[in-house]
N, C-alpha and C positions, 0 to 999 in steps of 0.2 A: 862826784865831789865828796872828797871828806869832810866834815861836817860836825863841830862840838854843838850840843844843845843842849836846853838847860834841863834837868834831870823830870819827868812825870809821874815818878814814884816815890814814895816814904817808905822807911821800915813801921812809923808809930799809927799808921793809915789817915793818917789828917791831910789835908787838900794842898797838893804840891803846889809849885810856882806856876806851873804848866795849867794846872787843872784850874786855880786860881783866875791867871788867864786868861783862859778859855771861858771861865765863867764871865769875869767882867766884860769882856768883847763881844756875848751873845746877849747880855741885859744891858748894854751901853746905850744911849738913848740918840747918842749923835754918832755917827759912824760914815763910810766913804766909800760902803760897798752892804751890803746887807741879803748875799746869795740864800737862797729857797733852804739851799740842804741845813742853814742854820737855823730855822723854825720847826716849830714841834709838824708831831705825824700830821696830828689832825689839820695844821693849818695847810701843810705841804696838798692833803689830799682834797681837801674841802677846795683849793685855788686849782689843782688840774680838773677837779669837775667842772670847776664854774669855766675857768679860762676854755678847756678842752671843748665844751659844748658849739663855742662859736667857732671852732677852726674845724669841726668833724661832727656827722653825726654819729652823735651814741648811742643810735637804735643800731648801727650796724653790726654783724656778727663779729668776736673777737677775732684775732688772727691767731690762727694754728701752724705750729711749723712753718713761721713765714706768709705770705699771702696779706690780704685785707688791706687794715691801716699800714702793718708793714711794709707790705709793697705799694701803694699809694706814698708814702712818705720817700721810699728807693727812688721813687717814679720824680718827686720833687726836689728830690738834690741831683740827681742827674738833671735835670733841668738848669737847677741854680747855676751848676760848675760846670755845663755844655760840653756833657760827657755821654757816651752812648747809655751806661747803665749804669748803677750803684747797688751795692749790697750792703746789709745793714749788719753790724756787727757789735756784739756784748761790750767790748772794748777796742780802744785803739791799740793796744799792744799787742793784740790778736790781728787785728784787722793789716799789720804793716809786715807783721812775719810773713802773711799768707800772701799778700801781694809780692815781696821780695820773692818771698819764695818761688810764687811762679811766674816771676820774670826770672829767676836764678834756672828754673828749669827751659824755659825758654831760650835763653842765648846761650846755656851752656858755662856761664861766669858767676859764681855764688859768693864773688868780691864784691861789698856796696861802700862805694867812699862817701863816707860820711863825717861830721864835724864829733870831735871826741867829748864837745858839751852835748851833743843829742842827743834825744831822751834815749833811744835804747839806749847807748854806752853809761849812761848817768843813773836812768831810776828804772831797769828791766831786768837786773838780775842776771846778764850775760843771756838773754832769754835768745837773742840772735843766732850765738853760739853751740849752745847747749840744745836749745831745741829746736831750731830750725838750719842748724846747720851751713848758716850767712857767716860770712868771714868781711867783718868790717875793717877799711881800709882806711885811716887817718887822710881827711883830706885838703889839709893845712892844717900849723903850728900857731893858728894868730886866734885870738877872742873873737875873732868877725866872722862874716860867713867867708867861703872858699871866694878865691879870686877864679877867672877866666884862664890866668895863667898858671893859677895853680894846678887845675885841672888839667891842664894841656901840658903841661910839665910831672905829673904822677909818673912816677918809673913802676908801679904796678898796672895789671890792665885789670879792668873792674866792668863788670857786668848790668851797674845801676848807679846811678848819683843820687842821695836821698840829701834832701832840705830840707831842714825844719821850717817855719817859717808863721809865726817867729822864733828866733834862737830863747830861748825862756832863758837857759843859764848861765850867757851872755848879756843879759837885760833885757830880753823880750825883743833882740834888736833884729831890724831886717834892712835887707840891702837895697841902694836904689834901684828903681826899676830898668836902669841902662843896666846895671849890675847883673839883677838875676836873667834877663836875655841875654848876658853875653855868655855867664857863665852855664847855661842852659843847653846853649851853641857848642859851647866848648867840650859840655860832654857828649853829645851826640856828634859830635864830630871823632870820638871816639869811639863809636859806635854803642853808647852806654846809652839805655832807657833813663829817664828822671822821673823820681817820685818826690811829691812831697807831703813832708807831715805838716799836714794845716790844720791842727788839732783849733788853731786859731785865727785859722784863714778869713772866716767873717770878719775882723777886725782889720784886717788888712788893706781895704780896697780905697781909706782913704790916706795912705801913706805914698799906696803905687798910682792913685787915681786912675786907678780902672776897676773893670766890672769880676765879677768874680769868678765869673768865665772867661775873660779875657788874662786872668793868674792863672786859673788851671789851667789852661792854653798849652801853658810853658809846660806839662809836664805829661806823662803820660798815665800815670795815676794817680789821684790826690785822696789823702784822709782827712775826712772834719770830725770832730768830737761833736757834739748836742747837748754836752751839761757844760766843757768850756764855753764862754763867750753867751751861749744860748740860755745857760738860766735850767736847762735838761735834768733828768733823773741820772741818766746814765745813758751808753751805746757811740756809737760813732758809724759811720759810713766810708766805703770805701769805690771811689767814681773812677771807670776808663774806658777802657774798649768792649766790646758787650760779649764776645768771648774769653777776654780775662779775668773778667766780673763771674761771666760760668764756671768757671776752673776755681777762682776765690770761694763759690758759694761750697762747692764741694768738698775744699780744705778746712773750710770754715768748720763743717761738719767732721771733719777728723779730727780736730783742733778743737772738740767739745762745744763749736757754738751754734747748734741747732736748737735751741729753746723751741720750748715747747707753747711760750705765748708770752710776746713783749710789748704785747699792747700799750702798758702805763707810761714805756719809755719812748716810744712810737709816740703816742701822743703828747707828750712833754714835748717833746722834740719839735713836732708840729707847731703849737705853741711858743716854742721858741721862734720859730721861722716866721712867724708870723709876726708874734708883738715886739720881738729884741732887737734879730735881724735891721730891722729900718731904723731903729735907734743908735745903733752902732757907732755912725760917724759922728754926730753928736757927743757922743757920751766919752770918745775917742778924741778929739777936742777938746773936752772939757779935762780929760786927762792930761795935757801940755799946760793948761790953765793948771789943776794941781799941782805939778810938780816944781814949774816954775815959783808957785807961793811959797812950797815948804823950804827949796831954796833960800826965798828972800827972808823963812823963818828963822834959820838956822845961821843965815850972817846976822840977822836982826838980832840972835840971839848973844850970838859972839864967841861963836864956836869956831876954830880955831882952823879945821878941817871936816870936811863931809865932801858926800858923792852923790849926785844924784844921777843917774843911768839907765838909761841916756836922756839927756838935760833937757831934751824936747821929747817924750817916749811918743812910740811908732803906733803903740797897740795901748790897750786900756790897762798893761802895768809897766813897771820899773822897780827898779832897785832903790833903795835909800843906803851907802857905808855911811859909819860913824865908828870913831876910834875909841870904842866902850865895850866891858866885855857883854855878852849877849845875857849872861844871868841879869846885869842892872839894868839895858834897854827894857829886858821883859819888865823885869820889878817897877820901874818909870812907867811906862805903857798899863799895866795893870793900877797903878794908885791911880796917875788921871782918869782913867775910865771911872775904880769905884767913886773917887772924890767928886766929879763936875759931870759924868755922862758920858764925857766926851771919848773919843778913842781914833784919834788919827793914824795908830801905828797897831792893825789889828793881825796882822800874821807874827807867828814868832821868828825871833831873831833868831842868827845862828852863827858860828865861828868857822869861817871857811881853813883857815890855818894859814891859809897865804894871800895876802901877806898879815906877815903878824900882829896882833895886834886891834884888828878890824873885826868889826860885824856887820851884818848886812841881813836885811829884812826885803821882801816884797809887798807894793804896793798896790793896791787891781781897785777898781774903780765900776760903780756899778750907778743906777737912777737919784742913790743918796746922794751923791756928789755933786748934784745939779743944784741939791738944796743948800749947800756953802758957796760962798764968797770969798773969793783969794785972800781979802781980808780976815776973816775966819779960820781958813786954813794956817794963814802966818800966826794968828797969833795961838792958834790950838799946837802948833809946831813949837814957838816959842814958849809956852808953860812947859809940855813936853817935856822941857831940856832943862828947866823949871825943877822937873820934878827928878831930873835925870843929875843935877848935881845936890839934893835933900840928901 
């Protein structure tokens, strides 16, 4: 996606609009998500000791090139997603090359039809192309995911169906669950493997009302992140058949990601699965309760046009458009915070270009959002716009 944003730099070194902020939205005292990676070192570390203690003992010896907590924590997401085995990986954009990839050596078809909002095509750098040598295949022209007929109609033949899921640059959106079993069928009836990227798959299981094994189900290898959804350092995982996962660990290693000891984020991770995990659907819920307030804020308000996407969101974000450009969203979202605390709109805006005219921010929702009342959210929404025509 091309993308106008508001500039981070000065020539006179005084504190940009960006840096501005950044600042007000990490000292905001009311906020509607309040993730780990924005408090200082010491508070980040001092909480994985304490939280870490009761999910693992800390007498045990670290893990070295793998082993220990690491593979006790592989051992527990292969469980989660009732997959024969998982490998743990520095990142997801490593972790999906190497899986494509040795499915690409496997059937012999290094085509993966995927949606052209997916993260590789969108924030990987061509990293498909250029370094792993996957040849992504457009697999529908629509904002949605790929239909059953789309699949079955591709005039290329393709060796992997990959799914986001959910679509982040779509609005986080995902399909119903007759959807993704038909369209599932439809590539395997092409003889194509299906992967999906569930960087945010924990979030999902109360949209498809099933289990999180009963989604991976559908695919035959699945990626989850540990710091999305989870609250994590960093790392991701990657679950399937327990010879695929052998082949992935040894790419993993050519592909630079054999660390030498990934304990902190093993243990984050852990911690995640433990405390966030079961809060999910909750918190997931309470996100349909947002969205729909900031709605009622913004007719309350008497604004003329907005977007809110999708109107019921699937997962714990969405989208907010408004026909402003993104430098005044930011500059409004920055005075209410310094002015009242408050800060409903804490990612930056930005100008997609099309259509013109429009900006659009995301929304993601975290334990603070349990502490507002729809009424709170309307009327922090309606100052908002307050401060967006000053």
């Amino acid at each position: 996606m091309t993308t106008n944003t508001v500039s981070a730099t000065t020539d006179s070194g005084e504190s940009t609009p960006a840096e501005r902020h950044e600042r007000a939205m990490r000292t905001a005292e009311r906020v509607l998500a309040r993730p780990s990676a924005t408090t200082t070192l010491r508070d980040r570390l001092t909480a994985l000791l304490e939280d870490g203690s009761s999910v693992y003992d800390l007498s045990s010896a670290p893990d070295i090139y793998g082993g220990g907590i690491v593979a006790d924590l592989e051992r527990k997401v292969a469980d989660l997603l009732g997959k024969e085995d998982a490998a743990f990986f520095p990142t997801g954009t490593m972790a999906q090359q190497v899986a494509l990839r040795c499915w690409a050596e496997r059937t012999g078809n290094r085509k993966v039809a995927l949606h052209p909002l997916s993260h590789p095509e969108v924030f990987e750098a061509n990293a498909f192309r250029l370094v792993s040598d996957l040849h992504p295949v457009p697999a529908t022209g629509s904002p949605y995911h790929p239909t059953a007929a789309e699949i079955s109609s591709l005039p290329a033949t393709f060796g992997a169906l990959m799914l986001e899921l959910p679509m982040r640059d779509a609005g986080y959106l995902l399909p119903t669950w007759e959807e993704l079993v038909a369209v599932t069928q439809a590539a395997r009836e092409r003889n194509a493997i299906v992967h999906f990227d569930g960087a945010r798959l924990w979030e999902c299981t109360s949209h498809f009302d099933r289990t999180l094994a009963e989604i991976a189900a559908l695919a035959d290898t699945v990626y989850v992140s540990f710091y999305k959804s989870l609250d994590g350092l960093s790392g991701a995982a990657l679950a399937g058949p327990r010879s695929l996962i052998a082949e992935t660990r040894t790419w993993r290693h050519r592909y630079g990601g054999r660390i030498f000891q990934q304990f902190p984020a093993a243990l984050a991770a852990l911690v995640g699965l433990e405390r966030e995990l079961p809060r999910l659907p909750e918190r997931v819920a309470r996100t349909k309760v947002v969205a729909s307030a900031m709605a009622e804020g913004f007719r309350a308000a008497g604004l003329s046009w907005f977007k809110v996407l999708p109107e019921r969101p699937h997962t714990l974000q969405f989208q907010v458009w408004l026909p402003f450009s993104a430098e005044s969203l930011v500059a409004a979202a920055t005075r209410q915070a310094e002015d009242t605390g408050v800060a409903v709109f804490q990612m930056p805006w930005w100008e997609p270009g099309m259509p013109p005219g429009l900006s659009v921010t995301e929304v993601t929702t975290d334990a603070e959002s349990l502490t507002w009342t729809a009424d709170d959210i309307r009327a922090a929404v309606i100052d908002f716009v307050r401060y967006l025509e000053r």
